[in-house]
C-alpha positions, 0 to 999 in steps of 0.5 A, spaced: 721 203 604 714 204 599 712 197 597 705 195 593 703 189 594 697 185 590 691 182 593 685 183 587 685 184 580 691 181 578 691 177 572 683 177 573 678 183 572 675 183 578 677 184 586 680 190 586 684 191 592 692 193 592 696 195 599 701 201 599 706 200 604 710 205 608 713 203 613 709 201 619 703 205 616 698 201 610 693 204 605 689 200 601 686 202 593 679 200 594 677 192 596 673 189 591 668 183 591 671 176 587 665 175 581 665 170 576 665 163 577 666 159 582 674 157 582 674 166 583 669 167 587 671 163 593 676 167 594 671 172 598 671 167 603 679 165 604 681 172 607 684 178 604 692 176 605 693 180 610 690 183 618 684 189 616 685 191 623 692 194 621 690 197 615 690 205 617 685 207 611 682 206 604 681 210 598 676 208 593 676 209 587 668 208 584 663 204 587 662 197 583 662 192 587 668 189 584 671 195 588 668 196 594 664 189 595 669 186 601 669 194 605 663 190 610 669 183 610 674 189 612 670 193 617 668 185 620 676 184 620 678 190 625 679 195 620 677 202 623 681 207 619 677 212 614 674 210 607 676 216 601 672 218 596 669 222 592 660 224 594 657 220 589 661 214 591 659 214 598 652 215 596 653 209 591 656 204 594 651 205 600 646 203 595 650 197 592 652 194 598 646 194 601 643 190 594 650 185 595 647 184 601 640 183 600 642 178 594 647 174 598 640 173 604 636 171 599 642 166 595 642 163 601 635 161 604 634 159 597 641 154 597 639 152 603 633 150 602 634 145 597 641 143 599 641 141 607 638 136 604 642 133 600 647 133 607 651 139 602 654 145 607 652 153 605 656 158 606 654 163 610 653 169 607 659 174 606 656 180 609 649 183 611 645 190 611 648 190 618 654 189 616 654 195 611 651 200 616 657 200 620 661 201 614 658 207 612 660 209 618 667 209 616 666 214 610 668 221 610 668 226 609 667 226 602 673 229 598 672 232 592 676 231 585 683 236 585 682 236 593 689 235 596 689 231 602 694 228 608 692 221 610 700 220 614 701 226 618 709 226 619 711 222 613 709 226 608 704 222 605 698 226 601 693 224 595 688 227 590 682 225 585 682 226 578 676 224 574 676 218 572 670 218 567 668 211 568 662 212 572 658 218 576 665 220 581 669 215 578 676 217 581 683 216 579 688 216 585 694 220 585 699 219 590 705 223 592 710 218 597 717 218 600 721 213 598 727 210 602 731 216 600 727 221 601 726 223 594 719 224 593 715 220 587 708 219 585 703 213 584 697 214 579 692 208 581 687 208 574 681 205 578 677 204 572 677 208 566 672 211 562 673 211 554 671 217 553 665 221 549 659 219 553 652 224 555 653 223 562 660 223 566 666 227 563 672 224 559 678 222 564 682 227 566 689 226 563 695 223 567 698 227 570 706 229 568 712 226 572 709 219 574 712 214 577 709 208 579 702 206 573 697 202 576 692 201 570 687 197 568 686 192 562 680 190 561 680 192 553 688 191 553 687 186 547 681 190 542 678 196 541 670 197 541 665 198 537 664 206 534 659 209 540 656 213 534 654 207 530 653 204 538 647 210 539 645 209 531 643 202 531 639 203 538 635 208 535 634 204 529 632 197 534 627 202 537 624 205 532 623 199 528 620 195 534 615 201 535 613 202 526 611 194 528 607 195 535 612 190 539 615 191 545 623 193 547 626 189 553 633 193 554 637 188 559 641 193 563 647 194 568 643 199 573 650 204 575 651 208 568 648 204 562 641 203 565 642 211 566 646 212 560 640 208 556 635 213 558 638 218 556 639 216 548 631 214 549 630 221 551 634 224 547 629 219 542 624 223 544 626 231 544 627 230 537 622 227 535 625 220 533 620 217 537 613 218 540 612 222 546 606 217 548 611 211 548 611 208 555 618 207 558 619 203 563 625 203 569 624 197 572 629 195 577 629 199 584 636 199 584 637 203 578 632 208 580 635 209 586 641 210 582 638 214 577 637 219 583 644 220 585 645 222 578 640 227 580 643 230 587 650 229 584 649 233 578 655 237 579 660 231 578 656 230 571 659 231 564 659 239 564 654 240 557 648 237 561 649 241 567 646 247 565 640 241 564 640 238 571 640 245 574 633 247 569 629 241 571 630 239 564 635 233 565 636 227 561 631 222 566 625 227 566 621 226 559 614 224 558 612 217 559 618 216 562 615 211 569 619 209 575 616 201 577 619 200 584 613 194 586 613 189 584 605 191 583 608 196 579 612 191 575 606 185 574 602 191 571 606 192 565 604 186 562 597 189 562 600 195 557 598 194 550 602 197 544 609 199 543 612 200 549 620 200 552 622 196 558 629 196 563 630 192 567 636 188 570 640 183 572 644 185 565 645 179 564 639 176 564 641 171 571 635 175 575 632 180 577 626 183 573 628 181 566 627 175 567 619 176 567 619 180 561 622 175 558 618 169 560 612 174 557 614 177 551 622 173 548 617 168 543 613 174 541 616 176 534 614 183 535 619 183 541 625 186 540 631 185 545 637 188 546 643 186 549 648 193 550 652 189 556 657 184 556 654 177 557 658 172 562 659 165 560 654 160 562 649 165 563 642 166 560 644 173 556 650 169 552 646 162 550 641 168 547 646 171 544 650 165 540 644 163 538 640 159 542 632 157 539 630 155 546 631 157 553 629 155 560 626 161 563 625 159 572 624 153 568 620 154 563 622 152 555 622 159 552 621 160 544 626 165 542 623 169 537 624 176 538 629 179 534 636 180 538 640 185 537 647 186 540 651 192 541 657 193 543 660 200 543 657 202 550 662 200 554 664 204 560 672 202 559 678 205 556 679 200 550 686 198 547 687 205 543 685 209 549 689 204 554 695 206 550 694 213 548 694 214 556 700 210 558 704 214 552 702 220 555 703 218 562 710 216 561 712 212 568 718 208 570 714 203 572 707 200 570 703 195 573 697 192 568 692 190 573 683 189 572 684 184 566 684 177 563 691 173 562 691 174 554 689 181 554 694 183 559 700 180 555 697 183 549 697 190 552 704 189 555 708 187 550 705 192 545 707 197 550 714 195 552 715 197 544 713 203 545 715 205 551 721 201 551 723 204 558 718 202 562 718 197 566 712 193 565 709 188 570 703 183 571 703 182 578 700 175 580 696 175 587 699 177 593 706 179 589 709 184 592 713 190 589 718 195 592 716 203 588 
């Protein structure tokens, strides 16, 4: 009998992790970190729901950490099976794991040095560098997009990766089973889904035909996004405004895909003449210009109307004045730069990171441009900016916002409603799972298409639900 059952991303976006059953044999789609607040992200430390040690493999569809940040947990938990993926994400999430486990040292020093104190226990941290080298050694080999491959060797049990467009080898999961009566059926796992029409990664593939079983994000299930060309448009104007008056761009950047993307349009700014060769622009986050690399080595994996530029040395991130920061030197130097000058630097929600300085230095400055291009939690530094805030604290420090603040928002890398629905109508399954997405846009998504699809079988699992397929 083929089961699925829900251990992440239900009824929530983060913590991607659903298990496929077939009998005695297990597999599992991706297993991604809990992030947000603390009610979600404690759920990192109460255990998957089942025994790593008897989960044969995995396959992962792209490598944000709320899809691959519990892989150290699985490996620390017994599991010895084979990880699936495409070769950008093997790099990938090497990288994002590796900066997890940084940051979650670094958080507890930091806690408990002043918590001990107050008699407060810290948690130890989820996983360390340690941790994430035997991971990696559990990837492999990489498979490519269109690759069959057989993971159950006697019962038949194969799958294959479409391109999902969301990041640089972002995957669509498609796998062909067996059910209890040995009619054979296929499941589509979306991962992530991209919303089309960007430089950098190709639009998703299409669903393939004869689906069964739909397991589909829903991030945007309740609304649709902003024009990316008008997006583009207004970061143009943002920056050519900020360099007539002389003052300085901060760009707050997620560093897998907008910090590239950005870089891009900046470049593109440049090749055309928009903006000045002589404008210094900065990228100053290590982990995006790690990142950043990768696009380079996996050129082949990117939106094919840029390939041709990758192979020529004449890519998006190879234009003048364009500087990596990876010091900490290098970042304290460009607070010496005087004049117009563009900086990304993350956290891209302003929490931490190297922002955070540039910040401190330039947001009372009213030549100061900030502009905001990612989503903006509640509680953090990014969303009190942004509803309006005249002062903010920054490592304690009353800071002045007088920089002029743009938020745009048309540069998500998810599909919004229109595309979630065109993809289910061209899917047409027997069974939906809407997974990835808050209660409200869940509902709203669901119903919508039920309408339509009056067919379907629509279900929002809950944690740990459990579902024959």
């Amino acid at each position: 009998m083929a089961k699925i059952q829900f251990f992440g991303a239900a009824q929530t976006v983060t913590g991607s992790c659903h298990m496929l059953k077939f009998g005695s044999r297990r597999f599992i789609l991706d297993a991604g970190q809990f992030q947000g607040p603390w009610e979600i992200e404690k759920l990192n430390y109460k255990g998957f729901g089942f025994q790593p040690s008897r989960v044969d493999g995995m396959i992962l569809s792209h490598g944000h950490l709320d899809h691959c940040g519990r892989i150290p947990l699985l490996q620390k938990g017994g599991f010895t099976g084979r990880i699936y993926c495409t070769p950008p994400t093997v790099d990938i999430a090497s990288l994002i794991l590796l900066d997890a486990a940084h940051v979650l040292k670094e958080e507890f020093v930091w806690k408990k040095r002043r918590l001990t104190r107050a008699g407060i226990k810290v948690l130890e941290p989820l996983f360390s560098a340690e941790d994430v080298y035997y991971s990696m050694e559990l990837f492999g080999p990489a498979v490519s997009y269109g690759k069959r491959v057989e993971i159950a060797p006697g019962i038949g049990l194969t799958f294959h990766l479409n391109d999902a467009g969301h990041v640089l080898g972002s995957s669509q999961i498609v796998v062909d089973y067996f059910d209890r009566r040995g009619k054979k059926k296929k499941l589509l796992y979306t991962g992530d889904l991209g919303d089309g029409g960007r430089p950098l990664v190709s639009d998703p593939a299409p669903p393939e035909k004869d689906i069964d079983v739909l397991v589909m994000e829903s991030t945007y299930g309740d609304r649709d996004h902003k024009s990316y060309d008008a997006s583009v448009e207004e970061l143009e104007e943002a920056i050519i405004s900020t360099m007539k008056r002389r003052g300085a761009v901060l760009i707050p950047t997620f560093a897998l895909e907008r910090a590239q993307e950005i870089l891009y349009h900046i470049g593109m700014m440049k090749k055309t003449g928009k903006l000045s060769k002589k404008v210094p622009v900065f990228l100053n986050s290590p982990l995006a210009i790690n990142l950043t690399r990768i696009y380079e080595k996996h050129c082949g994996y990117c939106n094919h109307d840029n390939f041709g530029d990758f192979k020529k040395g004449d890519h998006p991130f190879n234009f003048p004045g364009l500087h990596y920061t990876e010091t900490a030197e290098e970042s304290k130097a460009i607070h010496n730069v005087q004049g117009p000058k563009i900086v990304l630097a993350g956290s891209g929600m302003m929490t931490g990171g190297r922002i955070k300085h540039h910040l401190k230095h330039l947001l009372w400055k009213e030549t100061t441009t900030l502009i905001i291009v990612g989503y903006q939690a509640e509680g953090t530094l990014g969303r009190k900016i942004i509803e309006g805030a005249k002062e903010v604290k920054i490592f304690g420090e009353p800071i002045a916002v007088r920089a002029r603040v743009y938020t745009i928002n048309g540069f998500s890398a998810h599909a919004d409603r229109t595309n979630l629905l065109n993809y289910v109508k061209a899917a047409r399954p027997k069974k939906l799972f809407l997974v990835h997405g808050e209660p409200r846009a869940q509902a709203a998504l669901a119903s919508t298409i039920q309408k339509v699809l009056p067919r379907t079988k629509v279900h929002v699992p809950a944690l740990k639900e459990s579902f024959v397929i």
